[in-house]
C-alpha positions as CSV (number, residue, x, y, z in Angstrom):
1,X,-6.5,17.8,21.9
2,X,-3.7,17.3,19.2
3,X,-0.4,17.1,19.7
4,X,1.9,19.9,18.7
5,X,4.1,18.7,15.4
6,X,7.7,19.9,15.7
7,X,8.5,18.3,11.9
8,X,6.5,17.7,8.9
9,X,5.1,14.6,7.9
10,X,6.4,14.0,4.3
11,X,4.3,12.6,1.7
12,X,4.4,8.8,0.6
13,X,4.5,9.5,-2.8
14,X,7.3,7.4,-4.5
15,X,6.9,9.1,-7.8
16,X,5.1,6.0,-9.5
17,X,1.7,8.1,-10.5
18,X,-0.6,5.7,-12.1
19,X,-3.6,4.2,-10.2
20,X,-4.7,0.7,-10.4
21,X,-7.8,-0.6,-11.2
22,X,-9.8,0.2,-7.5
23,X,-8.1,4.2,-7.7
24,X,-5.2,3.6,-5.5
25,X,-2.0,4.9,-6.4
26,X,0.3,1.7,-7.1
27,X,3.1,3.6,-5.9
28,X,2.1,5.0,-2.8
29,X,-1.2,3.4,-2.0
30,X,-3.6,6.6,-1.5
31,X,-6.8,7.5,-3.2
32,X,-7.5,10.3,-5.1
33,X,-8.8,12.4,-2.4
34,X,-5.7,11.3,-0.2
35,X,-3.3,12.3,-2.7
36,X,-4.4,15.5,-3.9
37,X,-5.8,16.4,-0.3
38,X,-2.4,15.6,1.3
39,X,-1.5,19.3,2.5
40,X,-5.1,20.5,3.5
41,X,-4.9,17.1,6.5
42,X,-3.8,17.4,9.4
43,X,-0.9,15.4,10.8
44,X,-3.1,13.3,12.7
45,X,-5.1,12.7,9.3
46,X,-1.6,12.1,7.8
47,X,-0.5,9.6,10.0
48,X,-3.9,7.9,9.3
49,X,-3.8,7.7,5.8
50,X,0.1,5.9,5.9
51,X,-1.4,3.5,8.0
52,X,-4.0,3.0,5.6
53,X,-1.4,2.7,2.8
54,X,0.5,0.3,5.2
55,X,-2.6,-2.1,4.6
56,X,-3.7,-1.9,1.4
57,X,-0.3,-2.9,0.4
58,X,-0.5,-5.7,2.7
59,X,-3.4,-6.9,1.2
60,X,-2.6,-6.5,-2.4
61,X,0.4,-8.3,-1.5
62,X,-1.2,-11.4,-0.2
63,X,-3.9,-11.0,-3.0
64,X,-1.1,-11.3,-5.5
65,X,0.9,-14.0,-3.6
66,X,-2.6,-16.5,-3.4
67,X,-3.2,-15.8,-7.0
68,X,0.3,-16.8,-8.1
69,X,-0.3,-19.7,-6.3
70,X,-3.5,-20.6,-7.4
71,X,-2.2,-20.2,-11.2
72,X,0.9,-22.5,-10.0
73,X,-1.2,-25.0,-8.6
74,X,-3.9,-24.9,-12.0
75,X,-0.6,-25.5,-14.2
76,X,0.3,-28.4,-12.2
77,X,3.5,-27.0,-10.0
78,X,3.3,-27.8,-6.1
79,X,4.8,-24.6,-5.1
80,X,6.6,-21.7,-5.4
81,X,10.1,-21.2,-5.1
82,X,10.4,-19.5,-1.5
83,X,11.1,-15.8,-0.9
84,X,12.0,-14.9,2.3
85,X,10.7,-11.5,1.7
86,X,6.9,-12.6,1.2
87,X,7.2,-14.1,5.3
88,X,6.8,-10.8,6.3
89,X,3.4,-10.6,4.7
């Protein structure tokens, strides 16, 4: 059984509306399907699908953090300069 919603849950979207190269949003992280679907789910499904979003930033976070590194490490540089931002990740 669901639990009754007392308040909408409002849509991710950021307003950046351009997908990247695997069809996620690079604004808000949904797929197609998520993002043109968003009103038919249910708040359960809703929920769902910002946790998704949650990870696949996550990931294409670290993706982009390894490759910076890798490129840093190829031109010769031991590191980069710290961000205390990227701990979180």
């Amino acid at each position: 059984m669901e639990q009754l919603e007392f308040f909408n849950i409002p849509s991710p979207c950021r307003g950046i509306c351009r997908t990247d190269n695997r069809g996620y949003c690079v604004g808000c992280m949904r797929s197609r399907e998520e993002r043109f679907n968003w009103l038919e789910f249910t708040p359960t499904q809703q929920r769902n699908i910002i946790r998704l979003c949650r990870q696949r930033l996550i990931r294409k976070l670290r993706a982009e953090k390894a490759n910076a590194l890798a490129d840093a490490q190829a031109n010769g540089q031991d590191a980069l300069p710290d961000n205390p931002q990227e701990e979180l990740f």
